[in-house]
Wavefront OBJ file of the C-alpha trace (Angstrom):
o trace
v 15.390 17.415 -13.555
v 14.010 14.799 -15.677
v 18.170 13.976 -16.911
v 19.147 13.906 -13.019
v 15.716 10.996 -12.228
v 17.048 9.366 -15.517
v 20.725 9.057 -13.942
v 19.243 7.970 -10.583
v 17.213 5.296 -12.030
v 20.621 3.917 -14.021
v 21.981 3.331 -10.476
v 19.147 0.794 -9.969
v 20.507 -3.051 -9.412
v 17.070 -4.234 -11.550
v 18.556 -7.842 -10.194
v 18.086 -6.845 -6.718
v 14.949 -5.333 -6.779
v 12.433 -4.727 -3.686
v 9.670 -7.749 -5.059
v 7.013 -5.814 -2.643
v 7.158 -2.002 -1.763
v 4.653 -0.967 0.699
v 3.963 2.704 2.022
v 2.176 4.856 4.068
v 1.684 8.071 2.549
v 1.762 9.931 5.188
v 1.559 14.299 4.996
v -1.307 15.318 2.822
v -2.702 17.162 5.357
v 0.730 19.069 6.234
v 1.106 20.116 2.189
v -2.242 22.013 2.604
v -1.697 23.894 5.425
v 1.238 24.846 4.188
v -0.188 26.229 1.462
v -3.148 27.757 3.166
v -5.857 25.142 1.447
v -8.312 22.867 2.910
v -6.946 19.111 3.945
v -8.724 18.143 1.155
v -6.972 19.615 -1.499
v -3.891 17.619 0.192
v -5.823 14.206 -0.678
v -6.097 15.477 -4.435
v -2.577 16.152 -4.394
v -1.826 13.193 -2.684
v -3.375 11.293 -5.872
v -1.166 12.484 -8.206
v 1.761 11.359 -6.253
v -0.189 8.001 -6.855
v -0.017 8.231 -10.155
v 3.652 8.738 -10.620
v 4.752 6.169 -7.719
v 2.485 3.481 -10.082
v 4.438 4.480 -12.718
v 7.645 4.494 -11.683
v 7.398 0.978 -9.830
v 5.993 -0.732 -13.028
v 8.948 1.162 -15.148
v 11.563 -0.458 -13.082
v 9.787 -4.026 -12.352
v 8.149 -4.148 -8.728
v 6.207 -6.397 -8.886
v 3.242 -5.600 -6.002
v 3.299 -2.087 -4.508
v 0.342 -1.556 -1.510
v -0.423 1.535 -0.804
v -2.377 2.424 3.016
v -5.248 4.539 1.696
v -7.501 3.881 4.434
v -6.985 3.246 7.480
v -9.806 1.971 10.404
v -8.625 4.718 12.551
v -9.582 7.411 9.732
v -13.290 6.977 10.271
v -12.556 8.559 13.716
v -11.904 12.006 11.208
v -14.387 14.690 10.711
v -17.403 13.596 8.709
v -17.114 16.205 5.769
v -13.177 14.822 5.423
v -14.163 11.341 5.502
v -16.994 11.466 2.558
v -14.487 13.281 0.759
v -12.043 10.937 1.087
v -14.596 8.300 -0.425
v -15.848 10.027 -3.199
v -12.332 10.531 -4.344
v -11.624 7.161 -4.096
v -14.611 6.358 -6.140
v -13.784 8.978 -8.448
v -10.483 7.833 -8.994
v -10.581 4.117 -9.117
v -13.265 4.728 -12.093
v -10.939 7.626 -14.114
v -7.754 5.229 -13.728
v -9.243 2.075 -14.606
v -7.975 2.580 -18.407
v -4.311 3.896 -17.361
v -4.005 0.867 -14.904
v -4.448 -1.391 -17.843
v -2.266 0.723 -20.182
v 0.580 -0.092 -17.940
v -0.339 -3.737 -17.255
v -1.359 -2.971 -13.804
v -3.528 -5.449 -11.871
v -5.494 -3.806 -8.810
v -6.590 -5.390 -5.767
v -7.820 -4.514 -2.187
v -6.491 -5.559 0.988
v -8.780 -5.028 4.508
v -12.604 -4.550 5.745
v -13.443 -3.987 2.159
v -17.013 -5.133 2.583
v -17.749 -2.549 5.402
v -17.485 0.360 2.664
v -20.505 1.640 1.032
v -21.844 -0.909 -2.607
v -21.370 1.872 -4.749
v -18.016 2.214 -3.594
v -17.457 -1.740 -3.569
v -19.092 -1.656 -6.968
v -16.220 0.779 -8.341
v -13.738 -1.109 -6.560
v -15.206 -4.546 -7.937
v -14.989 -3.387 -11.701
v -11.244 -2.095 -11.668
v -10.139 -5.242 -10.116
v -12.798 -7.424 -12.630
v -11.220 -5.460 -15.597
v -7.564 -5.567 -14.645
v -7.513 -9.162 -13.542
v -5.719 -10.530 -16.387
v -3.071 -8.254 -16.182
v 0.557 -9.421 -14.978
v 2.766 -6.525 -14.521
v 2.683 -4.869 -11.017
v -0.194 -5.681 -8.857
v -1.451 -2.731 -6.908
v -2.847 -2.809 -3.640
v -5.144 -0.655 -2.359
v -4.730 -1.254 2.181
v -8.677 0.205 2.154
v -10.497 0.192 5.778
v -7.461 -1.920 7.117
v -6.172 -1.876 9.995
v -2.803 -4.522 11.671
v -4.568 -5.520 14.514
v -7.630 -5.574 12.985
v -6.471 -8.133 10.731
v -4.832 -10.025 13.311
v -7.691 -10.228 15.077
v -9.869 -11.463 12.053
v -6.787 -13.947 11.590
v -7.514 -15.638 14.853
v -11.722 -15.381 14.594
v -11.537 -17.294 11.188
v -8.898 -19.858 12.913
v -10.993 -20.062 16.204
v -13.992 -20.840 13.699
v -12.074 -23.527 11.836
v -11.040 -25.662 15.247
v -14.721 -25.234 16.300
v -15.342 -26.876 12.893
v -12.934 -29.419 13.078
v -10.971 -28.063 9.943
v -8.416 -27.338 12.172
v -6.192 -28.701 14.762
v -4.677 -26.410 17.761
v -1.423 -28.196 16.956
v -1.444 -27.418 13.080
v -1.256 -23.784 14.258
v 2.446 -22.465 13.520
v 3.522 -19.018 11.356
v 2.581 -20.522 8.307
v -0.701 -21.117 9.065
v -1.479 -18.006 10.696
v -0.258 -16.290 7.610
v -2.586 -17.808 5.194
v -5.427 -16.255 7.124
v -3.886 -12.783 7.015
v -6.060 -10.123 4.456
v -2.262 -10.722 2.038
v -2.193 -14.316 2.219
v -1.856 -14.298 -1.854
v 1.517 -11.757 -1.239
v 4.145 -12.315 -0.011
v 5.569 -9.981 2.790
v 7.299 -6.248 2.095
v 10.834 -6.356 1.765
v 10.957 -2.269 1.825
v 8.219 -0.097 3.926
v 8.463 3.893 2.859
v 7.495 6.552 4.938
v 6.568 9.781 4.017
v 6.213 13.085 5.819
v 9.441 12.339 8.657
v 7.161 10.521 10.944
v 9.148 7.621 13.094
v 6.127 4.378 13.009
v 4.149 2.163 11.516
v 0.741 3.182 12.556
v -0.817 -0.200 12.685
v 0.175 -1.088 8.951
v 1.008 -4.608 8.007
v 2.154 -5.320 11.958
v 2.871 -9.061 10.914
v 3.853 -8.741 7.851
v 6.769 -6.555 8.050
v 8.604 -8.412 11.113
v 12.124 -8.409 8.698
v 10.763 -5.345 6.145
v 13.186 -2.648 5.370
v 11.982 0.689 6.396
v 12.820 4.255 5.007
v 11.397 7.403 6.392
v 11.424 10.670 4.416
v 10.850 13.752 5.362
v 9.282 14.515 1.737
v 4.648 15.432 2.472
v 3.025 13.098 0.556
v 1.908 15.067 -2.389
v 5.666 15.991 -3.236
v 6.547 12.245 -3.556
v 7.076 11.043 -6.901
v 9.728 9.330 -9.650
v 12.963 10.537 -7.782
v 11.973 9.432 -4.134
v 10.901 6.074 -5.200
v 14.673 5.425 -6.960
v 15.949 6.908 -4.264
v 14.459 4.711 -1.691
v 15.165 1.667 -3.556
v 18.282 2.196 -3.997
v 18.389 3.063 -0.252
v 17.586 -0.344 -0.406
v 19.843 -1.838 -2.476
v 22.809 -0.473 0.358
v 21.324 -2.764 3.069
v 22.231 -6.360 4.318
v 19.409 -8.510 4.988
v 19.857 -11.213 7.315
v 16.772 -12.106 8.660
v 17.966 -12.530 12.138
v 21.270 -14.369 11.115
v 24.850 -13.100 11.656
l 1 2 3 4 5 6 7 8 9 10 11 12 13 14 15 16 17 18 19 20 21 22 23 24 25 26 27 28 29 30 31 32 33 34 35 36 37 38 39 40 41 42 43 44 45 46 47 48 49 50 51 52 53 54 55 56 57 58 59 60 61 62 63 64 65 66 67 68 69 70 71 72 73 74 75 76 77 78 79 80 81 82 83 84 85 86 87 88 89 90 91 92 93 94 95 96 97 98 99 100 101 102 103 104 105 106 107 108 109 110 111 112 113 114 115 116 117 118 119 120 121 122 123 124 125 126 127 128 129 130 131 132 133 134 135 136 137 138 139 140 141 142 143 144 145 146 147 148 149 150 151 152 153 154 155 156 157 158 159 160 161 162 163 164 165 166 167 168 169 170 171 172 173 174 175 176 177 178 179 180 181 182 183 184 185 186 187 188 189 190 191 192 193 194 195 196 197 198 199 200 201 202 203 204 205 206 207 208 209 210 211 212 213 214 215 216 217 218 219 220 221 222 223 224 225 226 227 228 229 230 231 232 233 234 235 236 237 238 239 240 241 242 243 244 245 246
């Protein structure tokens, strides 16, 4: 298996690269039933595939992968699912805070991120503190975020400014709006995976990923690793972007 991955990853353009990969990772809850085991176990799975998706991208030179962890719309879960959906992210973030920097891997959070708990904010705090200086892929954790919910913070903090006087109505154009976005340090996707076969976005980076690339697999979640991510990119690599051009 490892030999066929190896081949795959030889048919990689590394000139033509995706600069940003985003994904939803999307059937953790599917690869548990499946297997008769709580949703749960699906998360824990799910954070493996983490691992080797992080590996993979820095191996070939992305340079920013986000990942949608949490979603606004996942508070609306059960309660018991929910906290343990936290405490693995706490529990996580603190275990991979050496690996990250191993691998030169600067992490940082995109959404609502002061709406989770300090403790959590805390762990979250440190791994990005201690990985700040690092400048191989940035990794970015989509954490209580939600598209609309950012648009709509977009326009509070630009109503605020006018109200201020820091800005005028007639300064407002795209590249404005953008630099009030949660990724107004990134620049947008240029390929948006998938996982589990389903066909939308599910309120993830709405403005962002106007002209993104998307690939759907069929692949759960937990099952996604080395091999996908080649594949996808060099899914990729087929297509003809033209941005609205002929």
């Amino acid at each position: 298996m490892t030999d066929k991955i190896d081949a795959l990853k030889k048919r990689i353009d590394l000139r033509r690269l995706p600069e940003h990969i985003a994904i939803i990772m999307d059937g953790n809850g599917r690869w548990a039933r499946r297997r008769n085991l709580p949703r749960t176990a699906g998360h824990e799975a799910g954070v493996e595939a983490v691992r080797k998706v992080v590996r993979a991208s820095a191996e070939v030179g992305i340079k920013i992968l986000t990942l949608y962890t949490v979603s606004v719309e996942n508070w609306k879960r059960p309660r018991e699912e929910v906290a343990a959906l936290m405490r693995l992210l706490t529990r996580t973030t603190r275990r991979e805070i050496d690996e990250l920097n191993r691998n030169n891997v600067r992490l940082i959070t995109t959404g609502r991120v002061d709406e989770l708990s300090i403790a959590r904010r805390k762990v979250l705090a440190l791994a990005a503190e201690k990985t700040r200086e690092n400048d191989g892929l940035i990794l970015n954790l989509a954490l209580n975020y939600g598209g609309r919910t950012e648009i709509v913070d977009a326009i509070r903090s630009i109503a605020l400014g006018i109200r201020a006087g820091h800005i005028q109505p007639n300064d407002i154009n795209e590249t404005l709006f953008s630099d009030y976005l949660y990724t107004a340090a990134l620049p947008d996707p240029d390929l948006l995976i998938r996982t589990s076969g389903e066909m939308r976005i599910s309120n993830f980076l709405i403005w962002q990923t106007s002209y993104t690339e998307l690939y759907v697999t069929d692949v759960l979640w937990p099952d996604f690793g080395r091999k996908e991510l080649f594949e996808a990119v060099i899914e990729y690599q087929k297509r003809e972007r033209r941005f609205g051009r002929i």
